[in-house]
C-alpha positions in Angstrom: -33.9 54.9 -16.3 -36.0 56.8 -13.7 -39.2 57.6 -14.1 -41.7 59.9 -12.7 -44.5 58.9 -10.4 -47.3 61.2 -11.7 -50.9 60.0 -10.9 -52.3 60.4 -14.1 -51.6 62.6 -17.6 -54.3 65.8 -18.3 -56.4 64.1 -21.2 -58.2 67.6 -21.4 -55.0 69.2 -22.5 -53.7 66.7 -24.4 -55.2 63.6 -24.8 -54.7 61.2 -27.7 -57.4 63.0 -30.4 -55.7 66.9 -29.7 -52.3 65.5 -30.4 -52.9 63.7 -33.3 -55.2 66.5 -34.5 -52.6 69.0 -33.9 -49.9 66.7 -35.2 -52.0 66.4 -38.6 -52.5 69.9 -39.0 -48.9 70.8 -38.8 -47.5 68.4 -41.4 -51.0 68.5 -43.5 -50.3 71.7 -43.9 -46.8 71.6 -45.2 -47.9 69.4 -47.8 -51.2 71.2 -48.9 -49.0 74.4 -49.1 -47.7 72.4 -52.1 -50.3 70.2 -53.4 -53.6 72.8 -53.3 -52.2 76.2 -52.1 -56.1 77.8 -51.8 -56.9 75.5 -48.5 -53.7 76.5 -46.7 -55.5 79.7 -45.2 -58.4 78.2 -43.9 -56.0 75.3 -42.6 -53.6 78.0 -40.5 -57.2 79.5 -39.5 -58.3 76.3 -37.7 -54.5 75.8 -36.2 -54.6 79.8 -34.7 -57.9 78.6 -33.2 -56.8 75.1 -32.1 -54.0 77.0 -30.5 -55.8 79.8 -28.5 -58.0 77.4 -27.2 -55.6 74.9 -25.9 -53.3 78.0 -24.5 -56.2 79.5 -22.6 -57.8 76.6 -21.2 -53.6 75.9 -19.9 -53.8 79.5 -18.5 -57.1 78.6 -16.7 -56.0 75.1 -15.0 -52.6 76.9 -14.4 -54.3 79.6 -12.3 -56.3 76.8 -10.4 -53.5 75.0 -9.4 -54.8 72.0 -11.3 -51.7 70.8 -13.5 -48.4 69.6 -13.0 -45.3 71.2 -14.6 -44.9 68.1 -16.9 -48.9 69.4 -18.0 -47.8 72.9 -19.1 -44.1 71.2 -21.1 -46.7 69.0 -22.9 -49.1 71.9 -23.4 -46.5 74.4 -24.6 -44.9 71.8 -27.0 -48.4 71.3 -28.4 -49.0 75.3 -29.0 -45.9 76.7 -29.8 -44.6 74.3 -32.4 -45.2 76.3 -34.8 -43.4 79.2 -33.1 -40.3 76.3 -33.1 -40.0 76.9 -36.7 -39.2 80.3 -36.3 -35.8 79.6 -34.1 -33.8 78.2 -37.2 -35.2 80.7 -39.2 -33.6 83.8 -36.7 -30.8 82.0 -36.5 -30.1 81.9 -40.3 -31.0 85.6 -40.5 -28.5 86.7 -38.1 -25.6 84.2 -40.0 -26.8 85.6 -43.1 -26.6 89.6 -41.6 -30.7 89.8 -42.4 -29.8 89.6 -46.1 -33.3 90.1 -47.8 -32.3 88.1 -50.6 -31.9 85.1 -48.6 -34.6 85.3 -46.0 -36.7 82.2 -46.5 -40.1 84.1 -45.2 -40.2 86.6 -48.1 -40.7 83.6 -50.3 -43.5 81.7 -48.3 -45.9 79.0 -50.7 -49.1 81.0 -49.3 -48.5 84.3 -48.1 -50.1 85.9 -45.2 -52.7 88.9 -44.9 -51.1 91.1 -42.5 -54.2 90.9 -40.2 -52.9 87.1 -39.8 -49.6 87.7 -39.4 -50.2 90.6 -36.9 -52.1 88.1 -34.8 -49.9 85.3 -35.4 -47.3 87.7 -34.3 -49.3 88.4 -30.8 -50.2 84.5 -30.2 -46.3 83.7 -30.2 -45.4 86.4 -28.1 -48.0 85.7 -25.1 -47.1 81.8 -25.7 -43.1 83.0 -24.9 -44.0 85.1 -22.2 -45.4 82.2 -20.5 -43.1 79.7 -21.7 -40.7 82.3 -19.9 -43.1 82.8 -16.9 -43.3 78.4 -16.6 -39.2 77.8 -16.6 -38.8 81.4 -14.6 -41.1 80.5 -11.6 -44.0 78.4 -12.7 -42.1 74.7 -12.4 -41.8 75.9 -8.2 -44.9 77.1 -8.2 -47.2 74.1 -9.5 -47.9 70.8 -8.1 -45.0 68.4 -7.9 -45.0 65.3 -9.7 -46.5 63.2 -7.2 -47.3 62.3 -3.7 -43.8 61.3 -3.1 -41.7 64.2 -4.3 -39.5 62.7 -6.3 -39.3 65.6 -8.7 -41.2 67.8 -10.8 -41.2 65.3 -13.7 -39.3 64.8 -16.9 -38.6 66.6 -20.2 -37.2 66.1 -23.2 -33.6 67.2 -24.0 -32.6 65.0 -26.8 -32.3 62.5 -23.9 -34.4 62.6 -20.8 -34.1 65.6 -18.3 -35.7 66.7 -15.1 -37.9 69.5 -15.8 -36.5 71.5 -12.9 -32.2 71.1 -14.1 -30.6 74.1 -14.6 -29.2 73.7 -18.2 -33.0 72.2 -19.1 -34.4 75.5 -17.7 -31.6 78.1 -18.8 -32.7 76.2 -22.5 -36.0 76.9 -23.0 -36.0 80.1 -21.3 -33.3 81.1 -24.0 -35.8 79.9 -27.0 -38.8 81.4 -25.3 -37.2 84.7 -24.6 -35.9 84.5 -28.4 -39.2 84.1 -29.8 -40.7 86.9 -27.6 -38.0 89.5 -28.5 -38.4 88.1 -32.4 -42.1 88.6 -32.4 -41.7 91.7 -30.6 -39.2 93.2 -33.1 -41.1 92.2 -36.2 -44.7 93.1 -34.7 -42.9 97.0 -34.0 -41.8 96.9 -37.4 -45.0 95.4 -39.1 -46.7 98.4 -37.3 -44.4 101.3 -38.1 -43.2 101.5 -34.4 -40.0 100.3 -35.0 -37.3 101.8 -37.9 -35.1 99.8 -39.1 -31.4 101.0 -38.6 -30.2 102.8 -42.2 -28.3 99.5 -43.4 -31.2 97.8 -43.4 -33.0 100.5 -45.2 -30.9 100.0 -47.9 -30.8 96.4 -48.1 -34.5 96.9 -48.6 -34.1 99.2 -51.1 -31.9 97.3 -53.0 -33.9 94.1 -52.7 -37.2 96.0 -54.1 -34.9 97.4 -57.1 -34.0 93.7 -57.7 -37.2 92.5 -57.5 -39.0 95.2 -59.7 -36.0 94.2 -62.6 -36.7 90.8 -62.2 -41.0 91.5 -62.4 -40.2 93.8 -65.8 -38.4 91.0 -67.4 -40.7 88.5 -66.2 -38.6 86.7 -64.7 -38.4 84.8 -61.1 -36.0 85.2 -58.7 -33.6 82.5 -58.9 -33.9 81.5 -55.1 -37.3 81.7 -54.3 -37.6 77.7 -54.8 -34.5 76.3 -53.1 -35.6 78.9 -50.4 -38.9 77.8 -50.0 -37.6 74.0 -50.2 -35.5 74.6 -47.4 -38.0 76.2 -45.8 -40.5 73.0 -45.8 -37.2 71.3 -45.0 -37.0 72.7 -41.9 -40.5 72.9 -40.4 -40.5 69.1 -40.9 -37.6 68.9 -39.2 -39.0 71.0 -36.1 -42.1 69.2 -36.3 -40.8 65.8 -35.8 -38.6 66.7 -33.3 -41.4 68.3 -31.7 -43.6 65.3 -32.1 -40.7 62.6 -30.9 -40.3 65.4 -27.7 -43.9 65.3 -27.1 -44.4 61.4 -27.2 -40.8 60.6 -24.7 -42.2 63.1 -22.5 -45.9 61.4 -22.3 -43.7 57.8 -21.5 -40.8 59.0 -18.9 -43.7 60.5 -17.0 -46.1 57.5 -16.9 -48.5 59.5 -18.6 -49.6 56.8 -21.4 -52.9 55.0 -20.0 -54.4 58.2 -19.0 -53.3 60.2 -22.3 -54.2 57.5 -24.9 -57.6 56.6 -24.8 -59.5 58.1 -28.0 -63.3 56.9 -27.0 -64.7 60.5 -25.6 -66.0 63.0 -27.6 -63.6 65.5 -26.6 -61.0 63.3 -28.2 -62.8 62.8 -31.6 -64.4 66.1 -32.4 -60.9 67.8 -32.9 -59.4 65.0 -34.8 -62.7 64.8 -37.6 -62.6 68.1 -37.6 -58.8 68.5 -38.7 -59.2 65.4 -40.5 -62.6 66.8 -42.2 -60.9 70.3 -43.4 -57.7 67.7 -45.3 -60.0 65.8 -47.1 -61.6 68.7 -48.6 -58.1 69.7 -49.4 -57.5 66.4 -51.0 -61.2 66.9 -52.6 -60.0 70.1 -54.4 -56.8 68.6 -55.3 -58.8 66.0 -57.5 -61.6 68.4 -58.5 -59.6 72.2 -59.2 -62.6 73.1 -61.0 -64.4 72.5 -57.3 -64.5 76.3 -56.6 -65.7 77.7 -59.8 -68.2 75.4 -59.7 -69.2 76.8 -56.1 -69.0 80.2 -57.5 -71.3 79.9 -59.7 -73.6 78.6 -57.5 -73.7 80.9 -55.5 -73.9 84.1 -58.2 -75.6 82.7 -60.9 -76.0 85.4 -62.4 -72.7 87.0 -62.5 -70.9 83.3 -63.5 -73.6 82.0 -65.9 -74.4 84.8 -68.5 -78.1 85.3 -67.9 -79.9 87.8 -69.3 -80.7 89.8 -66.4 -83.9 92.3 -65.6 -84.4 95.1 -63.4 -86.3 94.1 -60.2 -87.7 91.0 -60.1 -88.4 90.4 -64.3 -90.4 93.4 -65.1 -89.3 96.9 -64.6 -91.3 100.2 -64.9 -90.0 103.0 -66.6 -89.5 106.5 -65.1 -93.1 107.3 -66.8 -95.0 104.7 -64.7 -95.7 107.2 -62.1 -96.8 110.0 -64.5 -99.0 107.4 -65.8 -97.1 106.1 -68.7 -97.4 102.5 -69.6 -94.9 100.1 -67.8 -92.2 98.2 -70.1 -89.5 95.5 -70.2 -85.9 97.1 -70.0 -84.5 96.8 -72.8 -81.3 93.9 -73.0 -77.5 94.0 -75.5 -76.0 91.0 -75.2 -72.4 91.3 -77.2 -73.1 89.1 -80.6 -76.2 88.9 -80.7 -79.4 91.5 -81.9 -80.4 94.1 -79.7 -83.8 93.6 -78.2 -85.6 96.8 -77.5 -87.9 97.3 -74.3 -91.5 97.5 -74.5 -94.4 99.2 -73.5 -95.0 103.1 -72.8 -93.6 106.5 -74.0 -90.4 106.7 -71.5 -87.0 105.7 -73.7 -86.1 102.1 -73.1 -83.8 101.3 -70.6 -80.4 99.2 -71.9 -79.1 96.5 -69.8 -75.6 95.1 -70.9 -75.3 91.6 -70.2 -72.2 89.3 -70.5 -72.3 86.2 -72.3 -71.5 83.3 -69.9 -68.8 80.5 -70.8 
């Protein structure tokens, strides 16, 4: 099998450490969205950022010239797998005629805010639009392979491809320019720009009357598990292949030595970090009283039932500048005796204190 003659990988981009950092976070994720549902935000939080910072440092070494198109593949794959997930998840809605009822992302394990979303929404679009820009014009337009021109490199097409064939190209334009158009349409909507057509304003009105009946009777919808199951189901499926894709690509190209060495810090501080944020998933999975206990540390007060003063322990009364004699406030704690303020004429002031656990 041929293989390219590239002088060396782009460690910067992804080295050893970022892909196994990034590889972590994807499937960590999946199962913590399971196991302890309260880390999943801050995990998606460090992915956004592990993402924006890989895709702008390839837009910066892509306007320098200083990367090879197998570089940017590699890159993308790294920063858009999560956008992957998203392509079985079209498809189904368009074989299942956008039925509410069996859209897998009304049912997700943690939902989103929709500030996330929004931006979620942005990142996959710009990542597509250059995805778009790479297969369009970019694979002509950056360095070739090597100093012998053998080719621009090789991708990964369920077999091995060159980067610059037609059907590898016409491919991944497709998925990118899906994914744009998807994020596009959904961003338009989330906003208000967009109206849905009327048959899809009453499929969402009949799916809110069907899930307020269901809410009354206290009841769950029926779905919402073997949806979310199928969900999981298929982001590990995308992920792996996503993984294997990444991997191929790194040995058809000769890329290994360069791409595998784990010894720099650049390497290591992504993977403690990713590897830092899942044990203190796996932390709260064995301790779920972890966060009450933080709570209350930080608001002692409002978590451990103190009696609590006005100011700093003494308070003066209303009187104190008239020259009436300064006094405790007064403090009702439910159950037990009231306990009247002291000191001058001004009439006590009542402080109503919970009792703590």
């Amino acid at each position: 099998m041929a293989t390219c003659n590239q002088q060396g990988g782009n460690p910067s981009l992804y080295g050893l450490g970022i892909r196994i950092a990034f590889y972590s976070l994807w499937l960590g994720t999946l199962l913590v969205s399971y196991l302890i549902p309260s880390s999943v935000p801050n995990l998606r939080l460090l992915q956004s950022f592990f993402m924006l910072s890989t895709f702008f440092a390839l837009i910066l070494q892509s306007s320098w010239g200083a990367i090879s198109p197998v570089d940017a593949y590699i890159t993308l794959l790294l920063t858009s797998a999560t956008f992957y997930t998203f392509i079985p998840i079209y498809i189904w809605k368009v074989l299942s005629m956008c039925n509410p009822f069996w859209d897998p992302t009304r049912w997700p394990r943690v939902p989103m805010t929709g500030f996330y979303k929004r931006w979620e929404l942005l990142t996959m679009t710009a990542l597509a639009a250059y995805t778009t820009w790479l297969f369009g014009s970019g694979v002509g337009s950056l360095p070739t392979c090597g100093d012998q021109g053998e080719g621009k490199g090789y991708g990964f097409f369920f077999t091995q491809a060159p980067i610059d064939a037609g059907l590898f190209v016409a491919v991944n334009i497709v998925f990118a320019v899906e994914l744009m158009i998807g994020g596009l349409i959904s961003l338009g909507v989330d906003l208000g720009i967009i109206f849905l057509p009327r048959w899809r304003r009453r499929q969402e009105r009949r799916f809110e009357r069907e899930m307020d009946r269901f809410e009354m009777r206290g009841e769950e919808f029926p779905w919402k598990s073997p949806l979310q199951l199928l969900r999981a189901i298929s982001d590990t499926i995308v992920f792996t292949i996503v993984i294997v894709a990444i991997e191929f690509t790194i040995q058809w190209n000769n890329l290994t030595p360069e791409v595998s060495d784990i010894s720099t810090s650049a390497q290591l501080i992504p993977l403690f970090v990713v590897a830092g944020f899942l044990l203190h998933a796996l932390y709260v999975w064995f301790n779920p009283d972890h966060d009450k206990v933080i709570r209350r540390a930080l608001h002692p007060k409002r978590h451990g039932g103190k009696e609590t003063r006005r100011g700093k322990g003494r308070s003066r009364s209303s009187s104190d500048n008239g020259g009436g004699g300064g006094g405790f406030v007064g403090v009702a704690v439910p159950g037990r005796p009231y306990i009247p303020g002291g000191g001058g004429g001004a009439a006590a002031n009542v402080v109503h204190v919970e009792p703590g656990p």
